[in-house]
N, C-alpha and C positions, 0 to 999 in steps of 0.2 A: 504494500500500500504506500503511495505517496503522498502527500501534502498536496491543497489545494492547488497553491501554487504552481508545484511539480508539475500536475497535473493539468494546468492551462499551456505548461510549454511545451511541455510532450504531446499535447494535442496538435500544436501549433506546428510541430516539428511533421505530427502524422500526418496534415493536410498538406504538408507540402509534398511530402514525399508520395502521398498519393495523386497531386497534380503530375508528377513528375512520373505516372503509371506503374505504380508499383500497388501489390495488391493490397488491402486495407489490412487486411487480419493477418498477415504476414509481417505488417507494417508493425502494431499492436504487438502481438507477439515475440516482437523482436525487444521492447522494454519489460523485462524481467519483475522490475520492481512491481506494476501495475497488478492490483487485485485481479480475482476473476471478477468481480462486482464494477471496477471501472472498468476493464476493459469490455463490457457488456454496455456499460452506461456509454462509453467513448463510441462504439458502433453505431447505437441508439443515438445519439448526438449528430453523428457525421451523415446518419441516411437521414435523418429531420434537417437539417442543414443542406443536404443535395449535392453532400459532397461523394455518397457512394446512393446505392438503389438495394432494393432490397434483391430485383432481378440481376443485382449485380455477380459472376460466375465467381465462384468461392475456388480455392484450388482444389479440395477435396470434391468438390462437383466436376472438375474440370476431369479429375483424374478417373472419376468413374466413366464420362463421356467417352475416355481414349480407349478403355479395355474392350 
């Protein structure tokens, strides 16, 4: 868990990184620190935002697609 704080930069850090096509929840994933409780709330934020869709392909969707 981080600090409120924390938690507005690392958001700030996800939106870019996901303008720059990188996938959301891989994006998230990759700060350790984050609960499972924020990084649900940070999803929920970024699809309310418009920043991802919910139609958006997850990788583990992706990977079932290929087999």
């Amino acid at each position: 868990m981080v600090s409120n704080a924390a938690y507005k930069i690392i958001k700030k850090a996800v939106i870019l990184r996901i303008k720059h096509g990188e996938n959301a929840v891989d994006v998230i994933d990759s700060y350790p620190k984050l609960s499972d409780t924020q990084r649900a709330r940070m999803l929920l934020e970024l699809e309310e935002e418009g920043y991802i869709t919910s139609e958006t392909p997850q990788e583990e969707e992706v990977l079932l697609e290929e087999e």
